[in-house]
N, C-alpha and C positions, 0 to 999 in steps of 0.2 A: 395474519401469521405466516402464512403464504410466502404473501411478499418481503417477510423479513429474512425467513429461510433462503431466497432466492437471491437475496441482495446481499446476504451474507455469503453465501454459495460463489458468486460474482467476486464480491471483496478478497476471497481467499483465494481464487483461481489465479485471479489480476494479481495478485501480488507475490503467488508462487513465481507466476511466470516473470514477472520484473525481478526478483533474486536471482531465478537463475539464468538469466537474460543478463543480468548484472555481473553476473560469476563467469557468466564466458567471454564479456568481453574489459573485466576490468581484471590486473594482474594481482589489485591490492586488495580484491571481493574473494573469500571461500566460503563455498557451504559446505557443511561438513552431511555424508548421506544419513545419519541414524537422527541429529537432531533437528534433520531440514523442517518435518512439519512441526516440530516446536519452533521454530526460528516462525517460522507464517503464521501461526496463530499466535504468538508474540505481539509481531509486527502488526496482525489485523487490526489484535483488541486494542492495540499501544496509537496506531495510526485513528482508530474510531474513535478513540476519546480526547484526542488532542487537536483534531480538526476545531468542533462543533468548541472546545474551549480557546485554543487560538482566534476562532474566527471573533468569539466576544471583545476578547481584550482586544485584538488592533481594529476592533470597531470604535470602541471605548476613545481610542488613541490617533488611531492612523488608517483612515478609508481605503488610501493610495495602496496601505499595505496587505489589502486584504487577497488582491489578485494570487498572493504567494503563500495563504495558509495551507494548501495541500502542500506543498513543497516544503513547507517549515516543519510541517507535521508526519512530512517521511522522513526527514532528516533526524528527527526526535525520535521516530519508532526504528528507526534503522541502530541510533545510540543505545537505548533501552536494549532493545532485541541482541543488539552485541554485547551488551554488558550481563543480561539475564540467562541468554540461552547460548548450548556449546554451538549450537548448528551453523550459527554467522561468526565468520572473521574480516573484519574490514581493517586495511594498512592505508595511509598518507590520507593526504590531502585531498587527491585526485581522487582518488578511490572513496572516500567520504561522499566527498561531490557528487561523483559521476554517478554513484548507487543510488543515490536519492533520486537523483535526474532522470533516472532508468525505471527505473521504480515507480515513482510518482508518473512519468509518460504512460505506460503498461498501464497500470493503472485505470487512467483516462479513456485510453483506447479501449479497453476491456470493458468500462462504464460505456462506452459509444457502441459497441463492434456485439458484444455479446446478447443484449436485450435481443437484436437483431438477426439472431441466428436460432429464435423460435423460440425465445423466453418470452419473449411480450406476447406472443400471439397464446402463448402457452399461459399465463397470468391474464389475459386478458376474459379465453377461455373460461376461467376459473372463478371471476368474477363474477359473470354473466349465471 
């Protein structure tokens, strides 16, 4: 239970920071301040369940295409979350793009970078 808390904890950190990592440096990305954390927990639960569903179907289909279900599935939760919650505005093309690319990066590095900074040793702990 622990570690579900903690990896959810992670999920919503990593993806605060990739919105507003995304918002500073894309012109067509806004978050708006009163709906930001409805915008992340949008995005978390939207990004959580369309992973593990993506990755079935282009199994099904397409192996080659599996390297790109995180990136297909922030590109979905970035759609959703702008369409559900007032917190996100994304304009063009680029800004589409580039927020997923941001996002989905942040992300990654926060899965690498954070265990790292005394949550495994802390989980680890916790097991023992």
């Amino acid at each position: 239970m622990i570690r579900l808390i903690v990896r959810t904890a992670i999920a919503l950190v990593a993806n605060a920071v990739g919105l507003l990592v995304a918002a500073a440096l894309l012109e067509g990305v806004k978050l708006d301040v009163g709906g930001f954390l409805v915008a992340v927990v949008v995005f978390t639960v939207v990004f959580a369940l369309m992973q593990p569903f993506l990755a079935s179907q282009l199994q099904r289909r397409n192996n080659a295409a599996l390297g790109g279900v995180s990136l297909i599935a922030s590109l979905i939760a970035l759609i959703v979350t702008a369409i559900v919650s007032d917190g996100l505005s994304i304009n063009g093309l680029s800004g589409w793009i580039g927020a997923a690319v941001i996002v989905w990066a942040g992300a990654l590095l926060a899965a690498f970078i954070l265990p790292f900074l005394g949550l495994r040793k802390y989980l680890d702990e916790r097991r023992d």
